[in-house]
C-alpha positions as CSV (number, residue, x, y, z in Angstrom):
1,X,125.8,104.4,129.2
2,X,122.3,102.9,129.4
3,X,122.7,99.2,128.3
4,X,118.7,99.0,128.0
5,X,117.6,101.7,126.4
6,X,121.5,101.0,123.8
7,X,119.7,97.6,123.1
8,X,116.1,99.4,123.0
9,X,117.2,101.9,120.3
10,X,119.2,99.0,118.2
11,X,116.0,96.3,118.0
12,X,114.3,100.4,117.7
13,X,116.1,100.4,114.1
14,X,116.2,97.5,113.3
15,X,112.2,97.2,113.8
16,X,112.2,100.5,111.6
17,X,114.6,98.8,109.2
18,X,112.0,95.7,108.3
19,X,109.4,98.2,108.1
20,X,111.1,100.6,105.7
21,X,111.6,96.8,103.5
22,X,109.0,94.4,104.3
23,X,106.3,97.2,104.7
24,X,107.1,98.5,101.1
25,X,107.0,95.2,99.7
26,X,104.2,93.4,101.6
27,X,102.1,96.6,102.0
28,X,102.7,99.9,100.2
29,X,103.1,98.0,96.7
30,X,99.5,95.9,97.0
31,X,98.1,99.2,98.3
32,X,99.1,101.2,95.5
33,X,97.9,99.1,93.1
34,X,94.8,98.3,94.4
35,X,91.2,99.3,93.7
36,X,91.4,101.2,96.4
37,X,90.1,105.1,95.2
38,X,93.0,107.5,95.4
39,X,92.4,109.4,98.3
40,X,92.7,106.8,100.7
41,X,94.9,104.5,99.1
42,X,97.2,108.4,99.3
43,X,96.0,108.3,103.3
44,X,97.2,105.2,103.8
45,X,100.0,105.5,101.8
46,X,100.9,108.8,104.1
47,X,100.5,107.0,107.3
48,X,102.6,104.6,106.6
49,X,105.3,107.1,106.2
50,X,104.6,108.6,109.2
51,X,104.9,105.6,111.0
52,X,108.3,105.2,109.2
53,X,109.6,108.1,110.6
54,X,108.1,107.9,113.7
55,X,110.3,104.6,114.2
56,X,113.0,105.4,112.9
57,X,113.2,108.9,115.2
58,X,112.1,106.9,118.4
59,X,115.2,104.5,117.7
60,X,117.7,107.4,117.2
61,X,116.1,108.9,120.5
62,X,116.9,105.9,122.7
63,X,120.3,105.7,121.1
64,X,120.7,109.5,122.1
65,X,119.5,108.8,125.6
66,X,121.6,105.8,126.1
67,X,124.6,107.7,125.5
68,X,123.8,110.6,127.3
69,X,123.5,109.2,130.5
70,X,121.0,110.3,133.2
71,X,119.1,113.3,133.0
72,X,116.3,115.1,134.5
73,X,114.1,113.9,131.4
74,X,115.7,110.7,130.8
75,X,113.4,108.3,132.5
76,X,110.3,110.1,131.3
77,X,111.2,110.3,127.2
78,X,111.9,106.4,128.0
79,X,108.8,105.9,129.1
80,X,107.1,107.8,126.6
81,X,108.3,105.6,123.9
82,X,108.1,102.4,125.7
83,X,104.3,103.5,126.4
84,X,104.1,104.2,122.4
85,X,105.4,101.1,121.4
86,X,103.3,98.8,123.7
87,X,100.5,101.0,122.4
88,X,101.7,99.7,118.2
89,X,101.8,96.1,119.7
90,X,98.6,96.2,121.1
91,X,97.0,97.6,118.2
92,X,98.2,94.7,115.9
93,X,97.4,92.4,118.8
94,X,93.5,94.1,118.7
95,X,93.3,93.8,115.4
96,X,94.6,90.8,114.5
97,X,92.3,88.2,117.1
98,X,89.3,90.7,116.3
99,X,89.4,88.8,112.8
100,X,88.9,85.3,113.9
101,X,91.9,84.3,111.9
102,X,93.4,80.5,112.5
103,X,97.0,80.8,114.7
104,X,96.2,84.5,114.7
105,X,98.9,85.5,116.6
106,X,101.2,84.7,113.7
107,X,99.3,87.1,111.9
108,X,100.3,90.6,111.3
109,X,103.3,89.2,113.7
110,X,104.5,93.2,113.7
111,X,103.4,93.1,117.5
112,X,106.4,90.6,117.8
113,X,108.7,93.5,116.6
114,X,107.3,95.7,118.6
115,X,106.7,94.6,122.0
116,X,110.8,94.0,122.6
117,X,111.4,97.7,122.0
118,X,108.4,98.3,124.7
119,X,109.9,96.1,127.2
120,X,114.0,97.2,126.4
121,X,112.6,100.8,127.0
122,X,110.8,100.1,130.6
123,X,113.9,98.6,131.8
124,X,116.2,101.5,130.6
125,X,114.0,103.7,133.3
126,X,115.0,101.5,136.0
């Protein structure tokens, strides 16, 4: 067993879990009633799915490779998703001191989440 990647696809979840809640409340609910026109208030609203999923599958994935021990595509499907998560938490890093927002790194703090995961991951390919 893979004590990295175990704690990578744990925080993984867990990351997914305050999506699935704080997301819907903090995010999809102002969206959907917003002024926004329907098509891409229906976009966004789809994305954010996605991106539910997509975390929620990448946690079970490193959960799956922690337990099944080294194999020839271990280390890459690691990498892949440590690469994918560093990739979220520089997005909400770009974003969020693009604005010009006071203490901006306590806005849109999802990098905060995210980065862990990116870092647990890496160290699971060691």
């Amino acid at each position: 067993m893979n004590g990295w990647l175990l704690a990578a696809g744990i925080t993984a979840l867990g990351v997914a879990a305050v999506h699935l809640v704080g997301g819907h409340r903090d995010v999809v609910r102002p969206l959907l009633s917003s002024g926004l026109a329907n098509e891409p208030k229906r976009v966004l609203h789809a994305v954010w799915h996605m991106v539910s999923i997509d975390l929620t599958l990448s946690g079970v994935v490193l959960l799956g490779l922690s337990l099944t021990g080294r194999t020839a595509g271990t280390g890459l499907v690691a990498w892949f998703v440590a690469a994918h998560f560093l990739a979220y938490a520089v997005a909400f890093l770009v974003v969020t001191l693009s604005v010009g927002w006071s203490r901006p790194l306590l806005r849109l703090p999802q990098w905060i989440l995210l980065l862990p995961v990116a870092a647990l991951a890496a160290a699971g390919t060691a």
